[in-house]
C-alpha positions in Angstrom: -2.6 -122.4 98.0 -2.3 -118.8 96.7 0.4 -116.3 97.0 1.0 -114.5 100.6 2.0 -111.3 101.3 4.4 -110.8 104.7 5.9 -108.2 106.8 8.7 -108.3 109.4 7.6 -107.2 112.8 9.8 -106.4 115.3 10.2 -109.2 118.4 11.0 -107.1 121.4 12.3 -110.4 123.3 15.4 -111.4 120.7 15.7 -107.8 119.6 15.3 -109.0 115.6 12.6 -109.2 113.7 10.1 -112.0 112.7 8.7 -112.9 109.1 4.8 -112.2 109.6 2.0 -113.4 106.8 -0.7 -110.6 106.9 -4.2 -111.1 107.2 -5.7 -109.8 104.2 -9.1 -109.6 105.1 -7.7 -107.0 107.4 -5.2 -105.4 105.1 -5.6 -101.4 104.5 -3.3 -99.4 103.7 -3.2 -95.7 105.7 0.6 -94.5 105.1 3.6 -94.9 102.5 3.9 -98.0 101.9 6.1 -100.5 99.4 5.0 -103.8 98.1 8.0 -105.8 96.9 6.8 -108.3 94.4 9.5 -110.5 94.3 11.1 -112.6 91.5 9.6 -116.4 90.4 12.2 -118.6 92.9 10.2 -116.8 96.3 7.5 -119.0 96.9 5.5 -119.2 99.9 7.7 -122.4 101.1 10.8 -119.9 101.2 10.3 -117.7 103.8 14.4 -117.3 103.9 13.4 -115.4 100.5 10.7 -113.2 101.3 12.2 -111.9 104.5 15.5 -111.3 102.7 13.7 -108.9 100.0 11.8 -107.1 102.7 15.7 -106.8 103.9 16.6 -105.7 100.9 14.1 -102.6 100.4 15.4 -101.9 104.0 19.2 -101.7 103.3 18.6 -99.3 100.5 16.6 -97.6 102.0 19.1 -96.6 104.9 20.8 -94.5 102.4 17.9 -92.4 101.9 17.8 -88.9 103.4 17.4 -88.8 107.4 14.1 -86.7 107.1 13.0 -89.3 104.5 9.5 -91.4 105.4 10.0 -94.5 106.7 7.7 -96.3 104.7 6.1 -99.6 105.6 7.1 -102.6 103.7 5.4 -105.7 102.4 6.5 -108.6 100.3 4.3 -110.8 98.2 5.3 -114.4 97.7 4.5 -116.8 94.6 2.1 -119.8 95.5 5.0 -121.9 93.5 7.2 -122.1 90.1 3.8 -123.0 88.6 3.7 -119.1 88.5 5.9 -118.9 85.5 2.9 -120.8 83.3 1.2 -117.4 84.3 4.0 -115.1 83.6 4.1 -116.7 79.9 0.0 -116.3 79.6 0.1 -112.3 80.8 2.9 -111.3 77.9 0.9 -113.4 76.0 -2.3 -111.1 76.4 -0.7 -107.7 78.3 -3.8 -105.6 78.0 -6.6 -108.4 79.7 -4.6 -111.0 81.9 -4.6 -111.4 85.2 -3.7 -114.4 87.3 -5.2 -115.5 90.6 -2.2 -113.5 92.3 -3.8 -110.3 90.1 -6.7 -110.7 91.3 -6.3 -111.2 94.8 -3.7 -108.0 95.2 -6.0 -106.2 93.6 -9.0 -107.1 96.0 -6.8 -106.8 98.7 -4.6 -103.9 98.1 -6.1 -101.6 95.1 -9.5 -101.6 95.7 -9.8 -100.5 99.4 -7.8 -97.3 98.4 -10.9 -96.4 96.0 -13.9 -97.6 97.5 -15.3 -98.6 100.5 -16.3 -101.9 101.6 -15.5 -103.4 99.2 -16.4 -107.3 98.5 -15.6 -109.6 95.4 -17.8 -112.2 95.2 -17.1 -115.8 94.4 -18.0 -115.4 90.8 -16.2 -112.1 90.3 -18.9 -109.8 91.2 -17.3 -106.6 92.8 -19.8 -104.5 95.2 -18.8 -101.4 97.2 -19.5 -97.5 97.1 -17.5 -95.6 95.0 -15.9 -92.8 96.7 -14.6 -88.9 95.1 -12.0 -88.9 93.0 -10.1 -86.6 94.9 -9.6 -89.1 98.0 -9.3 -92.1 96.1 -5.8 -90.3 94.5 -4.8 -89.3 97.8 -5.5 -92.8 99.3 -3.5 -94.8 96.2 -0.8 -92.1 96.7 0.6 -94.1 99.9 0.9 -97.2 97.2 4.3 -97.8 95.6 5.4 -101.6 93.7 8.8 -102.6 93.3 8.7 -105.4 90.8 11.9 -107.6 90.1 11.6 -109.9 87.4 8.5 -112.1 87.6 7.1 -109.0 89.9 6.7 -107.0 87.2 4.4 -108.9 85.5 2.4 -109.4 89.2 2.8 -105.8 89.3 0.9 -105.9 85.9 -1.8 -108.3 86.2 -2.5 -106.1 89.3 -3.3 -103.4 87.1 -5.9 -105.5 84.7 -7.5 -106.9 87.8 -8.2 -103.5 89.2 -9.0 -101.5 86.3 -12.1 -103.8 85.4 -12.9 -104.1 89.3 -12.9 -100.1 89.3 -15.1 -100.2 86.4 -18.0 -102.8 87.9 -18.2 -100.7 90.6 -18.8 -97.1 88.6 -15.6 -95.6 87.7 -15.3 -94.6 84.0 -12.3 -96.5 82.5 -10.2 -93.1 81.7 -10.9 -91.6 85.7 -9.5 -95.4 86.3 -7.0 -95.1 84.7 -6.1 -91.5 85.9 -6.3 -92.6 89.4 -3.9 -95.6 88.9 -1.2 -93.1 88.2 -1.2 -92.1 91.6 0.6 -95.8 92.1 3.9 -95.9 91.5 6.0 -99.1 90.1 9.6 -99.4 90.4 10.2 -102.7 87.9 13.6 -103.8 88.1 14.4 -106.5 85.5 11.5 -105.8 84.0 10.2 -109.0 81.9 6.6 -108.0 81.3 6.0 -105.9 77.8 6.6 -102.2 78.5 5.7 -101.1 74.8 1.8 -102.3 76.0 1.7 -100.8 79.6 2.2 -97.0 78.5 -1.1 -95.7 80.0 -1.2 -97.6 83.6 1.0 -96.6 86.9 3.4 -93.9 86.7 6.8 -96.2 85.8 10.2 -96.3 86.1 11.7 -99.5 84.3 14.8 -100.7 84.6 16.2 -103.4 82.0 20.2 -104.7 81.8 20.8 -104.6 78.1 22.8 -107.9 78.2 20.1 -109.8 80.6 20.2 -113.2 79.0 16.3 -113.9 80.9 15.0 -110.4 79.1 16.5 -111.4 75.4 15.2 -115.0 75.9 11.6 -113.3 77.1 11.8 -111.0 74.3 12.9 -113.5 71.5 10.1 -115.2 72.3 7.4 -112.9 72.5 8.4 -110.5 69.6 9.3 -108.0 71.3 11.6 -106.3 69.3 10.1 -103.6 67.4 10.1 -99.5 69.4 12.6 -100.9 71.9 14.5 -103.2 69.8 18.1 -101.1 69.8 17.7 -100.8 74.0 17.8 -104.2 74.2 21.1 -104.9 72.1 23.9 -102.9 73.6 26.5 -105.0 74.9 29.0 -104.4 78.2 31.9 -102.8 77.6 35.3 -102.6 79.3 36.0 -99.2 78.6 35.8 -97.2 82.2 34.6 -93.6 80.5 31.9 -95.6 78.4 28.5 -95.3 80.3 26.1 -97.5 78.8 22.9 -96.0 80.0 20.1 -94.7 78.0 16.1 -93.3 79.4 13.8 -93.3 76.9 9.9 -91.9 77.7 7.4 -94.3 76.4 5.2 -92.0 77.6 4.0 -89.2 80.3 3.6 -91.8 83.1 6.8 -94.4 82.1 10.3 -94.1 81.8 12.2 -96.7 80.2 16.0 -97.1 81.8 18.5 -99.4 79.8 21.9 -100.2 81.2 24.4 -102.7 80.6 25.1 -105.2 83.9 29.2 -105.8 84.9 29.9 -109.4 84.4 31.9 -109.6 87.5 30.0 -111.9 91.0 30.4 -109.2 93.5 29.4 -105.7 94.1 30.6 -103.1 96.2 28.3 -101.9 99.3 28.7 -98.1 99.6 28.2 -96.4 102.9 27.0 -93.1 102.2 28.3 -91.6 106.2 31.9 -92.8 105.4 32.2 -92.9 101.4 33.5 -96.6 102.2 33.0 -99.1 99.6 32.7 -102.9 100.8 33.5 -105.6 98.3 30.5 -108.4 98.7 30.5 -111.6 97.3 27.0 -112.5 95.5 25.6 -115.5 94.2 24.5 -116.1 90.4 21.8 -116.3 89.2 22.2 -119.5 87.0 24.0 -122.5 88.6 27.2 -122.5 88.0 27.2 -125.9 85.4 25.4 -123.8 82.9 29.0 -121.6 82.3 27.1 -118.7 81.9 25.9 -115.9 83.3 22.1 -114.4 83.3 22.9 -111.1 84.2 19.7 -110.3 86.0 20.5 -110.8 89.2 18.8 -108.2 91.8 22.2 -106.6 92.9 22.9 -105.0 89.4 19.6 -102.9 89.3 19.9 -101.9 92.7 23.3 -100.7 93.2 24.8 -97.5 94.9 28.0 -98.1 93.6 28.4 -95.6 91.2 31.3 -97.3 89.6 29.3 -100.8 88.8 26.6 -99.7 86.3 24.3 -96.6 85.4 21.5 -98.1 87.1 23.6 -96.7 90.4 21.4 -95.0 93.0 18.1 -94.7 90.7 16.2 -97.7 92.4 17.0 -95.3 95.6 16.1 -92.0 94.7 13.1 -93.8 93.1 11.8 -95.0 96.0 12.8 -92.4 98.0 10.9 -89.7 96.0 8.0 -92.0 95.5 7.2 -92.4 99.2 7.6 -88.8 99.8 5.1 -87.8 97.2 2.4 -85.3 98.4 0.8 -84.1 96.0 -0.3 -85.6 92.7 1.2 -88.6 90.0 4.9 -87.7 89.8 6.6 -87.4 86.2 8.5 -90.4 86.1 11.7 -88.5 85.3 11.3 -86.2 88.5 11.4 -89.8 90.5 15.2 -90.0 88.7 16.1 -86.7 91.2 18.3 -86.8 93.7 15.9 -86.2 97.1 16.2 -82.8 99.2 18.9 -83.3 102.1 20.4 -86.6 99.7 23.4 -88.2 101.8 25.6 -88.7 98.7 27.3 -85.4 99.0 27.2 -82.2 96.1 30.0 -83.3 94.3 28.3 -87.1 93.8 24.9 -85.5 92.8 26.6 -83.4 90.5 28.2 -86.2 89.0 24.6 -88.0 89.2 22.2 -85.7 87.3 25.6 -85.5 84.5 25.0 -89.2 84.0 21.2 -89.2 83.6 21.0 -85.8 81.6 23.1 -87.2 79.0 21.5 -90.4 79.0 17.6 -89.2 78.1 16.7 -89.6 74.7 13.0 -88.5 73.3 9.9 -90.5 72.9 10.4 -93.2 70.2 8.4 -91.9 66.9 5.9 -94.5 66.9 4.9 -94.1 70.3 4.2 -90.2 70.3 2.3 -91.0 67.5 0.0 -93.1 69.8 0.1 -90.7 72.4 -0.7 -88.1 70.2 -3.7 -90.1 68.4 
């Protein structure tokens, strides 16, 4: 059995909400919207999972300004752990894999946004008519993916899938790949290979520079040559040292690097009151292994200034990307603090202080590719 995406609908007789698998057959997408793709442990037979990510996206989300769209969310789950044979193949070949759960968000999600009536047949033939340029950006612009660990690569192989769909059914790769900017991707715990996905959606990624799951992904694949010195920088005790650095890889991604606290709880921050609520979390890695993996969900989604630099840039990321009107954002405008934020002057002062310092420029090698 494939992967599912789900939504929670409203149940007006309990007054919560019920986890819903959508029909994609029937599946367009008409208004912001987020699709969570969601780490390699939510599988279709955890629905206790997938409705707690969708929960997640909503929590943060509460913090966004009051005039702020209220975006429709969506939350794909794996067809099993199986998945992670996938995950190995796409860093394998970045620029050409895509998995069954590629494929079928692509058919399902992507394509309807540039063409209509569209149809993938059952040996890969795409049909469909090819619609203007201009209203296939505006359509995709209603598109935004948060990836968390194994999403990113989804999130990926989504992007290969629909590039060489575009392309069967008359889109020139580079108008392709100028539409797909449109789509934003949030990837938090990023463990696909940003170095090869330069020229795909507009991209803000978010890797802890002591996440044990990262350094094993990256010893494996090589990965270690432009970004090689983001992935080394270790925690720190010292409260005035700010381990965060964003480093362009190129006009459409950012790359964000921060170190994750070692401690099992995190502090919920009510932006209305300014009160912080210690919370308990579970880790990652059971707790026989004696250590810690450091890419849990909670560090690169924080709001608690005081816990890492990744504090309130998964919000203001979302919150600027379903907002978008007009155009593929810069991924460094996404960083911004939204009109009307809740946090206060003072805290977005102290906000854009923390991410000015922390850009650094376009690593040599890749201007020169971006140059060439």
């Amino acid at each position: 059995m494939p992967g599912k995406l789900w939504r929670r609908v409203p149940n007006l007789e309990t007054g919560k909400s019920d986890l819903r698998e959508v029909n994609l057959s029937q599946f367009k997408i008409e208004r912001p919207t987020i699709v969570y793709l969601s780490g390699f442990l939510t599988n279709n037979d955890q629905p206790g999972y997938v409705a707690g990510s969708i929960k997640n996206l909503e929590e943060i989300l509460r913090s966004a300004p009051n005039d702020s769209v209220k975006p429709d969310i969506y939350s794909w789950s794996h067809k099993g752990l199986s998945n992670l044979f996938n995950l190995a193949l796409y860093d394998s070949f970045p620029n050409r894999r895509s998995s069954e759960a590629g494929y079928i968000l692509a058919s399902h999600v992507v394509m309807p946004l540039v063409c209509d009536e569209f149809k993938r047949m059952p040996d890969g033939t795409c049909l469909g008519h090819k619609i203007p340029a201009e209203e296939a950006a505006k359509r995709l612009r209603n598109l935004t993916f948060f990836g968390y660990s194994a999403g990113s690569i989804v999130a990926q192989e989504t992007f290969n899938a629909s590039l060489k769909m575009m392309k069967q059914i008359g889109y020139e790769e580079k108008e392709a790949r100028k539409l797909m900017k449109e789509v934003v991707l949030i990837a938090a715990g990023c463990i696909s290979r940003p170095s090869k996905e330069t020229d795909r959606y507009t991209t803000v990624t978010m890797v802890a520079s002591n996440d044990r799951i990262n350094r094993f992904k990256n010893i494996a694949w090589g990965l270690i040559g432009t970004l090689r010195r983001a992935f080394t920088t270790h925690y720190t005790k010292d409260k005035n040292h700010k381990p965060l650095s964003i480093t362009p890889l190129s006009p459409a991604n950012v790359f964000i690097n921060a170190a994750a606290r070692p401690s099992l709880y995190e502090y919920k921050v009510d932006v209305n009151t300014g009160d912080r609520t210690k919370k308990s979390f579970d880790p990652l890695y059971p707790a026989w292994v004696q250590r810690r993996s450091y890419h849990e969900l909670v560090h690169y989604v924080t709001l608690d200034d005081r816990n890492n630099g990744f504090a309130r840039i998964a919000l203001y990321s979302m919150t600027n990307a379903i907002n978008r009107a007009l155009g593929a954002p810069e991924p460094l405008k996404l960083l911004e603090p939204p009109a009307n934020d809740k946090f206060g002057a003072d805290a977005q002062a102290e906000y854009r202080e923390r991410i000015a310092a922390a850009i650094k420029p376009m690593p040599k090698k890749l201007a020169r590719q971006q140059q060439a």
